[in-house]
KOLZAPA-480067 format. One line per field, with one value per atom (N, C-alpha, C, O, CB): residue in three letters; chain; atom name; x, y, z. Coordinates in Angstrom, 2 decimals, always signed. Glycine has a CB too. Layout:
BEGIN
code = c(Ala,...)
unit = c(A,...)
site = c(CA,...)
xx = c(X,...)
yy = c(Y,...)
zz = c(Z,...)
REM end
This chain:
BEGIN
code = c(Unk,Unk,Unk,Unk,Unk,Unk,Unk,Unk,Unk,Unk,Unk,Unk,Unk,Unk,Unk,Unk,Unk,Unk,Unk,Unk,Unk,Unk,Unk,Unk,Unk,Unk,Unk,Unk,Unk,Unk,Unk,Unk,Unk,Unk,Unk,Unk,Unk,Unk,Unk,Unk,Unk,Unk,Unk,Unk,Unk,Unk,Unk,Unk,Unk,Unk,Unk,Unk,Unk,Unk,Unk,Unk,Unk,Unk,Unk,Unk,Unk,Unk,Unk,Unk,Unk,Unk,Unk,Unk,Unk,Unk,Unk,Unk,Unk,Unk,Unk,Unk,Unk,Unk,Unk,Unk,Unk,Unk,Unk,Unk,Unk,Unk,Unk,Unk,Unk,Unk,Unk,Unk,Unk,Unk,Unk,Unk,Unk,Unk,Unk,Unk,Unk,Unk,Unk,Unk,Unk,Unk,Unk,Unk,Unk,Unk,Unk,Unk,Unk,Unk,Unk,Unk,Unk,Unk,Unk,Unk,Unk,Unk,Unk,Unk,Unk,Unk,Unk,Unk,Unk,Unk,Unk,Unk,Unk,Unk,Unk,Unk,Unk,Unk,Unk,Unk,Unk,Unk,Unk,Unk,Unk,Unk,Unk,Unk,Unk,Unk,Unk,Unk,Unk,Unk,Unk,Unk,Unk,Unk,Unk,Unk,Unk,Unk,Unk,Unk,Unk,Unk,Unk,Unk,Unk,Unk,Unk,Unk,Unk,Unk,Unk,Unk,Unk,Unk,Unk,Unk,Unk,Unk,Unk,Unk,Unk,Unk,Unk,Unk,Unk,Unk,Unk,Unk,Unk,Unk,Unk,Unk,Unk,Unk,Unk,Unk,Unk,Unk,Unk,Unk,Unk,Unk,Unk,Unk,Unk,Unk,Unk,Unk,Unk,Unk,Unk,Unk,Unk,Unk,Unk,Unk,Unk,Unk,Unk,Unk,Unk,Unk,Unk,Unk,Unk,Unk,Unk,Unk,Unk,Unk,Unk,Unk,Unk,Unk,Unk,Unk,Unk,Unk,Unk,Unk,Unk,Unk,Unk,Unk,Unk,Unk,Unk,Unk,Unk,Unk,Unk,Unk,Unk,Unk,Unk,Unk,Unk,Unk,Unk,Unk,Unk,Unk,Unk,Unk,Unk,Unk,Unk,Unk,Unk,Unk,Unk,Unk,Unk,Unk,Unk,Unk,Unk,Unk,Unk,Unk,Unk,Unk,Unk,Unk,Unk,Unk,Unk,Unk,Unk,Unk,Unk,Unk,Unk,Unk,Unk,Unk,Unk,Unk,Unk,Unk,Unk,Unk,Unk,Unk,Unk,Unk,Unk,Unk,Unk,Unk,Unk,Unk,Unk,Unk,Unk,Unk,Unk,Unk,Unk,Unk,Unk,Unk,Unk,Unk,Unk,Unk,Unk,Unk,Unk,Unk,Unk,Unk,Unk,Unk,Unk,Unk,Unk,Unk,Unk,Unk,Unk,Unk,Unk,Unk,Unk,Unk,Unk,Unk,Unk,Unk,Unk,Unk,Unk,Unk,Unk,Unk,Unk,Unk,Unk,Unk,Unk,Unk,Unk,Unk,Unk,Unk,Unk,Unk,Unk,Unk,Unk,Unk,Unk,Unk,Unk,Unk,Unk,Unk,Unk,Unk,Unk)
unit = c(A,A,A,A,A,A,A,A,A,A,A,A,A,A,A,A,A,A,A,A,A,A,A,A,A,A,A,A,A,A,A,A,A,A,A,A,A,A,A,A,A,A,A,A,A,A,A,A,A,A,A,A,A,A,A,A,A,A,A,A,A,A,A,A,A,A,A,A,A,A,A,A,A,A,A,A,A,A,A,A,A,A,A,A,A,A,A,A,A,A,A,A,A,A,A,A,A,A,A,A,A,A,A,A,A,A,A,A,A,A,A,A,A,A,A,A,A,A,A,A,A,A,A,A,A,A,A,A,A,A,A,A,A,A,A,A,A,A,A,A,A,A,A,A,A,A,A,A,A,A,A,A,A,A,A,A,A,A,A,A,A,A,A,A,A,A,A,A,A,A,A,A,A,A,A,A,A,A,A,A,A,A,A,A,A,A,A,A,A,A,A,A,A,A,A,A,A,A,A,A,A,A,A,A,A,A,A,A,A,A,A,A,A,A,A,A,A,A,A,A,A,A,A,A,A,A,A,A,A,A,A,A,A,A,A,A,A,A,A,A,A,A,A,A,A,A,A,A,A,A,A,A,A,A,A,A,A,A,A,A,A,A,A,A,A,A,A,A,A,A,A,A,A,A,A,A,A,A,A,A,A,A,A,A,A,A,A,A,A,A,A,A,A,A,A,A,A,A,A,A,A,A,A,A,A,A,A,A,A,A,A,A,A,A,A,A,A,A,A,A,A,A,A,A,A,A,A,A,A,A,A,A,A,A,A,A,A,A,A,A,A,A,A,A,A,A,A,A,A,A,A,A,A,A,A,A,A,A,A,A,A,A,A,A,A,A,A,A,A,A,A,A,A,A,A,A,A,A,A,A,A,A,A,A,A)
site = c(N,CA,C,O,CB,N,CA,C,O,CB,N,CA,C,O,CB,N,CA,C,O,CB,N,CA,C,O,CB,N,CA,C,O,CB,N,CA,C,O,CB,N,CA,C,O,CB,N,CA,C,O,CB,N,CA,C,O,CB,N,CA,C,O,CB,N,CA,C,O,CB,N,CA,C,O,CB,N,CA,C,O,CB,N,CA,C,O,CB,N,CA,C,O,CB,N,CA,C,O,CB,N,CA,C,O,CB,N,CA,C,O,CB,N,CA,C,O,CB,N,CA,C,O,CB,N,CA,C,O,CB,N,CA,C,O,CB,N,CA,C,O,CB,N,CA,C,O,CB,N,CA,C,O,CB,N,CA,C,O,CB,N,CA,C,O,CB,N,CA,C,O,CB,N,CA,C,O,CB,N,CA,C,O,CB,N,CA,C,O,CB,N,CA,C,O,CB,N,CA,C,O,CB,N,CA,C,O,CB,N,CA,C,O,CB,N,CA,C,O,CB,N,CA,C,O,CB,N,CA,C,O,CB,N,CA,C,O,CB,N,CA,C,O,CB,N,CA,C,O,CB,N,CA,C,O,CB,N,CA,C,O,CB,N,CA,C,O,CB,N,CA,C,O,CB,N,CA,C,O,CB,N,CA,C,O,CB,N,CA,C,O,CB,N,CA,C,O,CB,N,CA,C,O,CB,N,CA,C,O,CB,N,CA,C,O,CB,N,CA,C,O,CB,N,CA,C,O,CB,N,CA,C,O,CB,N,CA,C,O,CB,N,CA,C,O,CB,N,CA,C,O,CB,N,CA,C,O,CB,N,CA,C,O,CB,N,CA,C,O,CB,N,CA,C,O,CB,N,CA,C,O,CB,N,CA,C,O,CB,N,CA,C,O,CB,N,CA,C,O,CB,N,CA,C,O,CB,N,CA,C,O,CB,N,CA,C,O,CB,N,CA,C,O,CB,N,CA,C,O,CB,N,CA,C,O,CB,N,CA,C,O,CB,N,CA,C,O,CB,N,CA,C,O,CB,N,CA,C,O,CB)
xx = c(+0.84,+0.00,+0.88,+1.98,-0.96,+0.29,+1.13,+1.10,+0.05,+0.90,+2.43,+2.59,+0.84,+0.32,+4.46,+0.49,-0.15,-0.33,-1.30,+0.47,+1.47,+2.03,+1.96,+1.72,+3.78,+2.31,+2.15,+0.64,+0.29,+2.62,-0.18,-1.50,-1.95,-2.62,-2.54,-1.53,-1.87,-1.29,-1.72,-1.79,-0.01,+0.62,+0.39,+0.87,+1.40,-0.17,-1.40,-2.28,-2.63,-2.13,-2.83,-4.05,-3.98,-4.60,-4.77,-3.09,-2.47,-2.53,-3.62,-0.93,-1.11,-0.79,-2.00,-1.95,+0.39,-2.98,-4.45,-4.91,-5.04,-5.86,-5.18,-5.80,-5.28,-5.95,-6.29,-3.96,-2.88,-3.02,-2.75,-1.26,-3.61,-3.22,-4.93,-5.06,-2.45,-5.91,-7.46,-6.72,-6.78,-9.10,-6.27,-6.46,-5.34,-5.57,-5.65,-4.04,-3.10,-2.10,-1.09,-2.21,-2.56,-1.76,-0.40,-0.05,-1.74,+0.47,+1.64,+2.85,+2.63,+1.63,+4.10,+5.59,+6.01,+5.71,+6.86,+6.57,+7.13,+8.06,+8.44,+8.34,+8.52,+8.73,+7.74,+7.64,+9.33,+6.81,+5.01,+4.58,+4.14,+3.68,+4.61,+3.76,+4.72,+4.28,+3.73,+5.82,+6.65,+6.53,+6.36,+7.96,+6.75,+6.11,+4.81,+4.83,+5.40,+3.81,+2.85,+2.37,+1.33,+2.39,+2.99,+3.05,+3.39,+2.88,+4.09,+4.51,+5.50,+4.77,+4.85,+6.52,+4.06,+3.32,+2.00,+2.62,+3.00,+1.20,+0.51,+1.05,+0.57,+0.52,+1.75,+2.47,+2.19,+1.52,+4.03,+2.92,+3.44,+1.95,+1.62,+4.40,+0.97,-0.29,-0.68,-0.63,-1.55,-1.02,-1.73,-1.04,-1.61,-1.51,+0.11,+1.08,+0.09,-0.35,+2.84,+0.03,-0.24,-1.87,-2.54,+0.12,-2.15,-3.73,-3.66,-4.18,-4.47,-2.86,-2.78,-2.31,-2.85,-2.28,-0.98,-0.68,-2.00,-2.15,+0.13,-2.80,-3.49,-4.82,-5.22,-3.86,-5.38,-6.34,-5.95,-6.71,-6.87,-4.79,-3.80,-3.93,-4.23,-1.84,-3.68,-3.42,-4.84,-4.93,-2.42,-6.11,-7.41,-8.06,-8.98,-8.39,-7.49,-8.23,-7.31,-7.95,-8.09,-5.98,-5.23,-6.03,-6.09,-4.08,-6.74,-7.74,-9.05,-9.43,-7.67,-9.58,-11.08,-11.17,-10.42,-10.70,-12.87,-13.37,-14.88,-15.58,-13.65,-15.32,-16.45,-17.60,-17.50,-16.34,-18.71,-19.32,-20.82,-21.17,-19.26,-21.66,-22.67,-23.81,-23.60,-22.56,-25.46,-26.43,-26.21,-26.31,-28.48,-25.79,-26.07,-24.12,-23.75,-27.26,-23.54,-22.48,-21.14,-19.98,-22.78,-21.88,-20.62,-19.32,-19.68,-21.49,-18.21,-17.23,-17.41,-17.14,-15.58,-17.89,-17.42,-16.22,-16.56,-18.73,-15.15,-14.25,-13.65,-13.56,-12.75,-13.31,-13.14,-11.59,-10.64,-13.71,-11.64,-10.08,-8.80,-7.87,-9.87,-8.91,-7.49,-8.04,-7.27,-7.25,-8.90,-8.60,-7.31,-6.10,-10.10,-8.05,-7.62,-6.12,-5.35,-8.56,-5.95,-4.70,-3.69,-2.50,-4.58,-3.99,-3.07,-3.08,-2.52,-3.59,-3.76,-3.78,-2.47,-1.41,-5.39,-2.66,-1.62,-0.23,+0.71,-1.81,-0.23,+0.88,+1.81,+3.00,+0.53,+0.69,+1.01,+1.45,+2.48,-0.04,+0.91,+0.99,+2.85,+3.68,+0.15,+2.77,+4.33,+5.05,+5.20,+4.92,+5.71,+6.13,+6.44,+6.94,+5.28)
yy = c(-1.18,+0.00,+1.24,+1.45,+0.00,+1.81,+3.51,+4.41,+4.95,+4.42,+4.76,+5.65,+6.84,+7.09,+6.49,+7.18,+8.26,+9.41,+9.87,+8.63,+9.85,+11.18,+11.24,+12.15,+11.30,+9.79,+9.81,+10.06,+10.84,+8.19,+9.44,+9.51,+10.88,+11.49,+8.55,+11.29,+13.24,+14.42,+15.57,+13.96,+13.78,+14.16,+14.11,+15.07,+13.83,+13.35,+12.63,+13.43,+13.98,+11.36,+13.59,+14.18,+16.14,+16.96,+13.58,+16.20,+17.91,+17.84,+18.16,+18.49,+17.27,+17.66,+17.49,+17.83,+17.18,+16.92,+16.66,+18.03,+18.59,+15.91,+18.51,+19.67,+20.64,+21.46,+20.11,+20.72,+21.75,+21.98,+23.03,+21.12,+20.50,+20.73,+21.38,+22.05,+19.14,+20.98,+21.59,+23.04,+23.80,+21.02,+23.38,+24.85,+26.05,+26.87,+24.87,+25.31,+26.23,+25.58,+26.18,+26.90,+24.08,+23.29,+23.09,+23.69,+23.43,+22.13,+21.43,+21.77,+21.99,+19.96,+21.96,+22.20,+20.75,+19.77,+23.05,+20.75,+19.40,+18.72,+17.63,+19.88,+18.88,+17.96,+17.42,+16.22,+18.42,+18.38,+18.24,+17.18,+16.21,+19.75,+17.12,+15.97,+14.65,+13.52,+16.52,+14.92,+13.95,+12.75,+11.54,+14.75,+13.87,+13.78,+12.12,+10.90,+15.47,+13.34,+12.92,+11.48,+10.93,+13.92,+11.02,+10.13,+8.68,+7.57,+10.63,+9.30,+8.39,+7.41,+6.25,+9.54,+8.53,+8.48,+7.91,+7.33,+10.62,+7.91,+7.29,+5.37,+4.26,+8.42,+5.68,+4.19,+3.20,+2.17,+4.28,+3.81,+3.44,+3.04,+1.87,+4.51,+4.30,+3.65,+2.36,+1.22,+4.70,+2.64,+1.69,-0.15,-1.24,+2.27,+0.21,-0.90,-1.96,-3.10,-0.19,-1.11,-1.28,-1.66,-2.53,+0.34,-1.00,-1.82,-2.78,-3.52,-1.69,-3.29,-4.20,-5.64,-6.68,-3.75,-5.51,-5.97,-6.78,-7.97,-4.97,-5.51,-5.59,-6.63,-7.59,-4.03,-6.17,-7.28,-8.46,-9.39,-7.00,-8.69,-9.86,-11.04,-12.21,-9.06,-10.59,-11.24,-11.48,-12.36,-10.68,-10.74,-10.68,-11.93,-12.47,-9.16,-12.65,-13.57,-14.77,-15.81,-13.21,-15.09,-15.97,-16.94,-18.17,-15.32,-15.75,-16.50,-16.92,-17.97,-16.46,-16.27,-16.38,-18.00,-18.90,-15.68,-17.91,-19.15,-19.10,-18.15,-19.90,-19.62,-18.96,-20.32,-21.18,-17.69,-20.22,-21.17,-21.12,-19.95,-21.33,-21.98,-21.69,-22.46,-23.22,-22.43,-21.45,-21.83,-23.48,-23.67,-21.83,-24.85,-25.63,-26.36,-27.53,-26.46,-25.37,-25.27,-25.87,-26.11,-25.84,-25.98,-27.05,-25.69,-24.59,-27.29,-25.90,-24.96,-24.66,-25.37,-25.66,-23.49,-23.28,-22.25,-21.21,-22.64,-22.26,-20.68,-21.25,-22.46,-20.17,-20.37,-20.34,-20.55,-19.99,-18.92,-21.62,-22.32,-21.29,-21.54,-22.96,-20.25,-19.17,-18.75,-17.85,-17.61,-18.91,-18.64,-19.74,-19.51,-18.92,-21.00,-21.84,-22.41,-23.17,-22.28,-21.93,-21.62,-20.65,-20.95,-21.76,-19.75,-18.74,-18.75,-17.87,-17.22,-19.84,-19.87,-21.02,-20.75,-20.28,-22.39,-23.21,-22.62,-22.76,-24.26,-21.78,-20.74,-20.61,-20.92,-19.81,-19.76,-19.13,-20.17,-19.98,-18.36,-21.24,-22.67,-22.81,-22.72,-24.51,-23.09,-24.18,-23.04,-23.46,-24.58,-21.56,-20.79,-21.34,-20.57,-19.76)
zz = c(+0.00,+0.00,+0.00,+0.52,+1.22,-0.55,-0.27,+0.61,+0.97,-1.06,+1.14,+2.13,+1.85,+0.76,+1.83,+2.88,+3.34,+2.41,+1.81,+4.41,+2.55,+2.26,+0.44,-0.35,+3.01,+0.28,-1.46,-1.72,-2.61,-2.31,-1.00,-1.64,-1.52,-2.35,-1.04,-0.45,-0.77,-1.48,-1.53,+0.34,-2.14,-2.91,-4.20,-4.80,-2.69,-4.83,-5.83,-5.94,-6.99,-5.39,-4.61,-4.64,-4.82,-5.50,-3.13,-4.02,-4.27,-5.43,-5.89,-3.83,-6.72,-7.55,-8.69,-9.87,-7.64,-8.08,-9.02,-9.47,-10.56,-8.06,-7.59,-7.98,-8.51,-9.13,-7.21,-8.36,-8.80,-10.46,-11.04,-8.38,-11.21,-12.42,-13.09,-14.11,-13.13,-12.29,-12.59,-12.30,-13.27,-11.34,-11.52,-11.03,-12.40,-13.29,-8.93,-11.65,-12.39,-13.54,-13.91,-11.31,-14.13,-14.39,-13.82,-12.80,-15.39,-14.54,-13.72,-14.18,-15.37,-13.72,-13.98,-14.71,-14.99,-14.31,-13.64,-15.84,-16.67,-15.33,-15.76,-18.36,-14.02,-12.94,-12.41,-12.15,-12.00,-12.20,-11.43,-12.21,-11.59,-11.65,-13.59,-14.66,-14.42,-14.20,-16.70,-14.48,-14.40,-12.93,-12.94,-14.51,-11.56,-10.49,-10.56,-10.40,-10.40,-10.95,-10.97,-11.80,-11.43,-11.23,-12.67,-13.62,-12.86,-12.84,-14.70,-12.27,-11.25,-10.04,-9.64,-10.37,-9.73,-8.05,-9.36,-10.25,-6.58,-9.53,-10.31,-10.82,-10.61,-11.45,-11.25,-11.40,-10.34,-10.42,-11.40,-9.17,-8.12,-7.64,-7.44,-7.34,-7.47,-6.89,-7.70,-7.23,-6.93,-8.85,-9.58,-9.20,-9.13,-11.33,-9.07,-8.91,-7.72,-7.85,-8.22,-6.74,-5.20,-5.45,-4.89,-4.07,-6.16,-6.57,-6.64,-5.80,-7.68,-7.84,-8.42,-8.02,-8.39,-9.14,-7.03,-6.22,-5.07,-4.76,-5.89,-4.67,-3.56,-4.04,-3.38,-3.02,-5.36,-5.92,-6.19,-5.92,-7.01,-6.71,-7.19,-5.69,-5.91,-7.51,-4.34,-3.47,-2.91,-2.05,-2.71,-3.33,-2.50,-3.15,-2.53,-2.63,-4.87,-5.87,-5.18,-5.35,-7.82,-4.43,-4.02,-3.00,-2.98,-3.51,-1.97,-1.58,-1.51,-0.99,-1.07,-1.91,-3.16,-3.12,-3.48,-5.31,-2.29,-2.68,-3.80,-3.44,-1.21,-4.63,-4.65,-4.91,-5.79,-5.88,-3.81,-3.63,-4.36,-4.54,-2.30,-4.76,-5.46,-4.01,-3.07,-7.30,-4.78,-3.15,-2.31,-1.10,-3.67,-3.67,-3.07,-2.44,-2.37,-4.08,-2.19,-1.59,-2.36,-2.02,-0.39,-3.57,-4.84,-4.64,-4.24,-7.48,-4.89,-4.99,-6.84,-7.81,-4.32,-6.74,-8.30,-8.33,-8.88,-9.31,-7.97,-8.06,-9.46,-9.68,-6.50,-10.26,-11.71,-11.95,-11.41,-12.35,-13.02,-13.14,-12.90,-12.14,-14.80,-13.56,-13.51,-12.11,-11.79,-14.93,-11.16,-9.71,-9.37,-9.35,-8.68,-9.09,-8.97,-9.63,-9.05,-9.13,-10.81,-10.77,-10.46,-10.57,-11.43,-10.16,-9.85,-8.09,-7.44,-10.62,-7.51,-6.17,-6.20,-5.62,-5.43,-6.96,-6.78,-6.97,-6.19,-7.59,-8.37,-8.15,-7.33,-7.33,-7.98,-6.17,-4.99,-4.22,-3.58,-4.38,-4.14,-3.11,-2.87,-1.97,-4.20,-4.28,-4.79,-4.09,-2.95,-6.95,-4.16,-3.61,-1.98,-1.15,-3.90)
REM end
């Protein structure tokens, strides 16, 4: 997850660019810290499907093959 300070930094340089736009470090900046979040998303959903079960009303396991594989994946590790 991302520091705090990045995510408000993100969020400053957001408004900074509605208001007065950005200087070619600010865009650059900003591009960066963008990455970085998205990364941490990505990361963060990636590990939430590892344990994902998904059960149907009459309790059969249906969780969907690329769950199930990308959990064994994780297993062998």
């Amino acid at each position: 997850m991302l520091s705090k300070g990045k995510i408000e930094r993100i969020n400053e340089l957001a408004r900074k660019s509605k208001v007065d736009g950005l200087t070619i470090s600010e865009q650059n900046e900003q591009k960066k810290l963008r990455q970085e979040y998205l990364q941490s998303v990505r990361k963060s959903f990636k590990n939430q499907f590892k344990t994902m079960k998904v059960v149907d009303p009459e309790g059969n396991d249906v969780t969907p093959k690329k769950v199930k594989d990308l959990q064994k994946k994780h297993n062998k590790k």
